[in-house]
Structures are given as structure tokens and as C-alpha cells.
C-alpha positions as CSV (number, residue, x, y, z in Angstrom):
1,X,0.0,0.0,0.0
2,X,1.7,3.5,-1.0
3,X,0.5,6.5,0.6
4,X,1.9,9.8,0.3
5,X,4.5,11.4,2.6
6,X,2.2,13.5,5.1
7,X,4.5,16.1,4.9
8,X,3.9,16.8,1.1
9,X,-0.5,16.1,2.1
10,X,0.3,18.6,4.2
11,X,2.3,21.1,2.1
12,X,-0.7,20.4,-0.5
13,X,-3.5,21.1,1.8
14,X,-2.2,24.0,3.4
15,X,-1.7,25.5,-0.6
16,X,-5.2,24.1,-1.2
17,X,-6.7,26.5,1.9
18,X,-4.7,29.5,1.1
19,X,-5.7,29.6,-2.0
20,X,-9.3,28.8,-1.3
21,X,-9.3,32.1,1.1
22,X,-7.9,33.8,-2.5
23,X,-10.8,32.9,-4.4
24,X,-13.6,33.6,-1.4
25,X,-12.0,36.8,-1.2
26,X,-11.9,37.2,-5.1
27,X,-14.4,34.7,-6.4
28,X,-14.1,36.8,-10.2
29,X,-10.9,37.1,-10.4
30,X,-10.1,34.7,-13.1
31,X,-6.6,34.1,-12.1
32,X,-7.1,33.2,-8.5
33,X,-9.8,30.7,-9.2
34,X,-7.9,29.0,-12.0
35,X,-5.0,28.5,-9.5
36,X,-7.8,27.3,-6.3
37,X,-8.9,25.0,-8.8
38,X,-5.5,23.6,-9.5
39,X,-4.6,23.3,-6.5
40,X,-7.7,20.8,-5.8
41,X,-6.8,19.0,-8.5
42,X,-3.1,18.3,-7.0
43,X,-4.7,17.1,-4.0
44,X,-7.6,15.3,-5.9
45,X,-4.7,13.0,-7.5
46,X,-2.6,12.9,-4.7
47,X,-5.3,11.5,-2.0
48,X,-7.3,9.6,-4.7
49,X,-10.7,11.4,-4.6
50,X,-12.7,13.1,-7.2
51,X,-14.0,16.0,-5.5
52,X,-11.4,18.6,-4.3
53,X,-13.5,19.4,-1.0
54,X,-13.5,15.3,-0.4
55,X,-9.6,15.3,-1.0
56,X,-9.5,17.9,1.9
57,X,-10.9,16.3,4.0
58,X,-9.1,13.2,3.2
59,X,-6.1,14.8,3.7
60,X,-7.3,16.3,7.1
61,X,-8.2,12.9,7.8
62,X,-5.4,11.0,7.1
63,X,-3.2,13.6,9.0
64,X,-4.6,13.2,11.8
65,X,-4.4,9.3,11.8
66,X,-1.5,6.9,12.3
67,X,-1.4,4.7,9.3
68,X,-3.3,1.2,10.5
69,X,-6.3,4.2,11.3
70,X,-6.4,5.6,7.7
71,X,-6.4,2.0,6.2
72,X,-9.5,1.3,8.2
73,X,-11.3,4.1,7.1
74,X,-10.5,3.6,3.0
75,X,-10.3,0.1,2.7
76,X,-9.5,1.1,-1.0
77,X,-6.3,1.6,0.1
78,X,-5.7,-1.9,0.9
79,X,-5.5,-3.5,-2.5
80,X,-7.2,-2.4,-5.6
81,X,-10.1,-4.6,-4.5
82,X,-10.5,-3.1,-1.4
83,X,-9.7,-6.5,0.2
84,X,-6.7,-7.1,2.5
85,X,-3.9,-9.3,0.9
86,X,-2.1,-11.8,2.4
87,X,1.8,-10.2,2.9
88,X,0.0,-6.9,3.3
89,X,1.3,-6.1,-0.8
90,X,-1.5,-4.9,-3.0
């Protein structure tokens, strides 16, 4: 099972937020959303989630959580069939 460093979910999320102020702050200012919406993409692909607001909390979530924790929640993370494996491999 490969999940990513916390330190770059973190990195990511913390971008995500700031830039999510930006574009409450700004919501027509074409620049700032284009960049908010980037940056939930990035975390989109790097927690596995479709929806940037599900990434975040995701993220939130798996910071906060030792790694046996956040395999219990998203048993997806297990194997590709959401089943455990034998030698723990997916």
C-alpha cells in the first residue's frame, strides 16, 4: 500500500486552503480561481478522490491518523479490490 509522505499532504493542503481564502476573497478574479482549482486538483490526484473538497478532508483525515487508522477508514487503500492481501502487498 503506497500512501503519500504526510508532509507533502500537508504542504498540499495548506496550498489548497490559502488559495481557497484567494478565491472567497476574489471569487471573479479569473486568475485566483484558476489556481484554487489547481490546487484541488493536485490534492484530488494525490489523496485519490474526485472531489477537491473530499480530497481535503481526506487529507485532514489521514493527517490526523496513524497509518493502521487511515487504512481502516479507506479500505481502497488496501488492494485495488478493497480487500486485504495476504503479505499486506496490494
Amino acid at each position: 500500500m503506497l500512501l503519500p509522505a504526510k508532509s507533502e499532504v500537508a504542504r498540499h493542503l495548506r496550498r489548497y486552503r490559502a488559495w481557497e481564502r484567494s478565491m472567497l476573497a476574489s471569487p471573479s478574479d479569473v486568475s485566483v480561481r484558476a489556481t484554487f482549482e489547481d490546487s484541488g486538483y493536485t490534492l484530488c490526484v494525490l489523496m485519490g478522490k474526485r472531489c477537491a473538497r473530499e480530497a481535503a478532508e481526506a487529507a485532514e483525515r489521514y493527517l490526523r491518523t496513524n497509518l493502521v487508522t487511515c487504512a481502516q477508514e479507506q479500505p481502497e487503500l488496501l488492494s485495488p479490490s478493497g480487500r486485504k492481501t495476504p503479505s499486506g502487498a496490494a
